[in-house]
N, C-alpha and C positions, 0 to 999 in steps of 0.2 A: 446565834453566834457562839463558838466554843468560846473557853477561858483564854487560850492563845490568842485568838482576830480580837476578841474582846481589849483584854491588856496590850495588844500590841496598835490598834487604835489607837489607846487612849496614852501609848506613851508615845508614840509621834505626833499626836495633837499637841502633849506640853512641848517636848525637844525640838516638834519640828523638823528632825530629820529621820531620815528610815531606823526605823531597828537594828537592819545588818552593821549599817555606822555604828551606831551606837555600841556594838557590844565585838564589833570585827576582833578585838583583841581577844576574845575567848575562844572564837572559834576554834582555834587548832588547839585549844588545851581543856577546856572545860565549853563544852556547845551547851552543854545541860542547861550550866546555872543560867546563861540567858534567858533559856526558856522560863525558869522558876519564877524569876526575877519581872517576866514578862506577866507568866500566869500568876502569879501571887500577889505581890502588892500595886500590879498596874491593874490586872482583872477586877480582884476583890477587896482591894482597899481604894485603892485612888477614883474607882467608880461608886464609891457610895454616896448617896444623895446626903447624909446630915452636916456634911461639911463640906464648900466648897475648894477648888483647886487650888484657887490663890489662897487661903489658910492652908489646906495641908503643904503647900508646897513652900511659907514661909516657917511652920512646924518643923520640916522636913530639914531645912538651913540653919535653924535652931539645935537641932537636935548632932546635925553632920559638924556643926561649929565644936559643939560640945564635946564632943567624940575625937576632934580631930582628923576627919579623914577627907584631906583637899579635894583629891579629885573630882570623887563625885561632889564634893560642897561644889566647885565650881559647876559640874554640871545641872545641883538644882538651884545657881543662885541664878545661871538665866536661865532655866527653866519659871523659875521665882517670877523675872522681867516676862516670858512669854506668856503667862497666865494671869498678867497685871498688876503685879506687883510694881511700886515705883524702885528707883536705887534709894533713895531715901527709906523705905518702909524695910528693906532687907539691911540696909545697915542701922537702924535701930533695935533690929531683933538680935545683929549680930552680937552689938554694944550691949544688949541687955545677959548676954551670955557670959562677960564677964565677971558677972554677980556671981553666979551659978557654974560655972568652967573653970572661969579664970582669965585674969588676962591676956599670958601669952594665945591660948587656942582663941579669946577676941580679936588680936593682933592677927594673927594670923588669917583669921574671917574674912577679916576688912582686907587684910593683901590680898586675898581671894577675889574679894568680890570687886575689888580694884581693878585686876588681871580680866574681869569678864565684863566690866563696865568701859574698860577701855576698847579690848577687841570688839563691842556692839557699837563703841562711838558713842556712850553715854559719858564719859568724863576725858575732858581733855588730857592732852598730854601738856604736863607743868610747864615742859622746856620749849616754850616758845623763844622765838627769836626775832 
């Protein structure tokens, strides 16, 4: 199997939807980086045996917290939930970033991970009636 079938397996096995979804917004402006993005850290990092999915992929929420950068945070925090992660073990890693980030990029974490907890039906909506 090339690095392309390879990495693109193995990121429709976390996200669960095709590739083309997943990166539709590049296509008419940068097609490449998908592929990169495909062949690189889905081929050759996320396939390695020493560490499993559900750690890299709480590392992965850890690290996009830290950084700040939502989007994809919400893409790997259910990515996080599709590889077994609980919502509980993803907002503890989030809260732990606090230490290390800071609090607003925490704050921000947990509104993320809020926004993907609810669209899955894992946290209800407060405003019952």
């Amino acid at each position: 199997m090339d690095r392309y079938e390879k990495g693109k397996e193995c990121l429709e096995d976390i996200q669960k939807i095709p590739v083309e979804e997943i990166f539709k917004d590049l296509e008419d402006i940068a097609p490449d980086l998908s592929r990169f993005v495909i062949e690189f850290p889905y081929s050759e990092i996320y396939t390695r045996d020493a560490v499993d999915l559900k750690t890299r992929e709480l590392c992965t929420v850890a690290a996009l917290t830290a950084i700040g950068t939502i989007p994809q945070l919400k893409d790997h925090i259910n990515a996080a939930i599709n590889v077994g992660n609980s919502p509980n073990e993803i907002i503890e890693i989030i809260m732990q970033m606090s230490a290390y980030a800071g609090f607003p990029k925490a704050i921000n974490g947990v509104m993320a991970a809020k926004e993907v907890f609810v669209e899955k039906g894992l946290l209800e909506n407060e405003q019952k009636e």
